[in-house]
C-alpha positions as CSV (number, residue, x, y, z in Angstrom):
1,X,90.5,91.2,112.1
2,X,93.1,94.2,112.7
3,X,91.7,97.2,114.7
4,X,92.3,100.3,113.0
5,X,95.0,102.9,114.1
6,X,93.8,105.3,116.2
7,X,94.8,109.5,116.2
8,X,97.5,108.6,118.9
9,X,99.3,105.5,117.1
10,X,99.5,107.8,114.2
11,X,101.1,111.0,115.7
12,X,103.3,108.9,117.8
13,X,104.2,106.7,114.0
14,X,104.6,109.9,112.1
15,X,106.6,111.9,114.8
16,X,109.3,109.1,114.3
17,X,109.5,110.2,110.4
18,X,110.7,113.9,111.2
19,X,111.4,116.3,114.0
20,X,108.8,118.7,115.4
21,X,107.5,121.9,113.5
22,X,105.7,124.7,115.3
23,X,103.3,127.2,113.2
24,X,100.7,127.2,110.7
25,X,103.1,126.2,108.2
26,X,104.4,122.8,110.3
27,X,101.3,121.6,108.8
28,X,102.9,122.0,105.1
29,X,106.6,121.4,105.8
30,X,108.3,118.7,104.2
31,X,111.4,119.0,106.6
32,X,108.9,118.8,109.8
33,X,105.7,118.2,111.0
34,X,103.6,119.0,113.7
35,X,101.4,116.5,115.7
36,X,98.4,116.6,113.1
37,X,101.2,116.3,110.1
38,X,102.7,113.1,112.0
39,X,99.1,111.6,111.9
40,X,98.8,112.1,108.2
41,X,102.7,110.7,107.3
42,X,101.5,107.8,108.8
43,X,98.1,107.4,107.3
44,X,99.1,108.7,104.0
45,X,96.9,111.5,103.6
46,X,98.5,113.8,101.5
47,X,100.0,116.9,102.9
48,X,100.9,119.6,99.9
49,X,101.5,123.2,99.8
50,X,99.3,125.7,101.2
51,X,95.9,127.0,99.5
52,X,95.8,123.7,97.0
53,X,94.5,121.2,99.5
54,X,93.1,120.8,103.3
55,X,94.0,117.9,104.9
56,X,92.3,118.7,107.7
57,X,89.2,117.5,106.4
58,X,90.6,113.9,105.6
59,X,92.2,113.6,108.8
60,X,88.9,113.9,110.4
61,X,87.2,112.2,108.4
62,X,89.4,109.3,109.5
63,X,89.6,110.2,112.9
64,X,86.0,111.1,114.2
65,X,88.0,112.2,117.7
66,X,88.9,115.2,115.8
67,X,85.1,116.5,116.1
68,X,84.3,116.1,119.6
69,X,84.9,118.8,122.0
70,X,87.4,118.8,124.5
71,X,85.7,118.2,127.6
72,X,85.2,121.4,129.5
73,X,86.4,123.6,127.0
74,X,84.5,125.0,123.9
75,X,86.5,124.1,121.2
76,X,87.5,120.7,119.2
77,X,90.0,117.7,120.1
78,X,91.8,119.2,116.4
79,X,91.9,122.8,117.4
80,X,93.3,121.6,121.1
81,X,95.9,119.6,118.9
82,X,97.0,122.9,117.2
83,X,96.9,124.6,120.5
84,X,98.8,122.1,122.4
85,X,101.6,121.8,119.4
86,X,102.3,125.4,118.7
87,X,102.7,126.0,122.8
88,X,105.7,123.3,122.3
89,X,104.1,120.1,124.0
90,X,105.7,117.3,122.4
91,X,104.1,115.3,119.9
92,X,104.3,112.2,122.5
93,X,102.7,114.5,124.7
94,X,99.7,115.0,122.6
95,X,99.3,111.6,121.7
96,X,99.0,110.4,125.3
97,X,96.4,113.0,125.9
98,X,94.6,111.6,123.0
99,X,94.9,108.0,124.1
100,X,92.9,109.4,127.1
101,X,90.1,111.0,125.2
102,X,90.5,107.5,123.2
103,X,89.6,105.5,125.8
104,X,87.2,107.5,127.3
105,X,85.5,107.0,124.4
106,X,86.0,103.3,123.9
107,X,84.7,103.0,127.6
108,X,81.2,105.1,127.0
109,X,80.4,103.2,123.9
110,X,81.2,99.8,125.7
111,X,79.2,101.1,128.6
112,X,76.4,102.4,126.2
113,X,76.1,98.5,125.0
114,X,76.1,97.1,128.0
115,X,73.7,99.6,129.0
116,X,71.4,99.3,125.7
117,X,68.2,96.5,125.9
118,X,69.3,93.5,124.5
119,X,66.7,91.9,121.9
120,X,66.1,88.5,121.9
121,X,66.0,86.3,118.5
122,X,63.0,84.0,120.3
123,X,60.8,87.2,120.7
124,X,61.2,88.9,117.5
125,X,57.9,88.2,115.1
126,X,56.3,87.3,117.7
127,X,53.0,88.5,118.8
């Protein structure tokens, strides 16, 4: 079974496709793209002109990352993306900064499981 791509494999895929774009309209550019446009190049969400579409909402819809918080601050891993791409951090950049939060994540869920009671098939129905 293939693992799905994750935030980071998808700006770092899409930032190959064009150069770097800075501002609100990097997100709309068909010249550029900034590190949130590079993830939806290589997804394929759609990316059109302003005020027709979001594609914000796909994006995290794909990639639940998105709508956590960055830890210690009071804002969202997208909003932090914006942030960090509009104060010129490459799109590499980013994407190694997600792969942190990525794993972070991986590693609390796998602890969470190890962690969790484990149910055994012999005592289920059993009375």
């Amino acid at each position: 079974m293939n693992k799905p791509m994750t935030l980071s494999e998808a700006i770092r895929l899409g930032a190959m496709r064009k150069p770097q774009g800075f501002g609100p309209d990097s997100m709309y550019a068909v010249d550029r793209s900034c590190a949130l446009a590079a993830a939806c190049d290589a997804t394929g969400i759609q990316r059109v002109s302003r005020g027709s579409y979001y594609p914000y909402n796909d994006l995290c819809e794909r990639f639940h990352i998105l709508k956590i918080t960055v830890p210690g601050k009071p804002w969202y891993v997208v909003d932090e993306i914006w942030r960090r791409n509009d104060s010129h951090s490459s799109r590499d950049a980013i994407a190694d900064w997600v792969e942190t939060l990525e794993r972070q994540q991986e590693q609390s869920c796998d602890t969470s499981l190890t962690n969790s009671p484990s149910v055994s098939l012999s005592t289920v129905g059993t009375s």
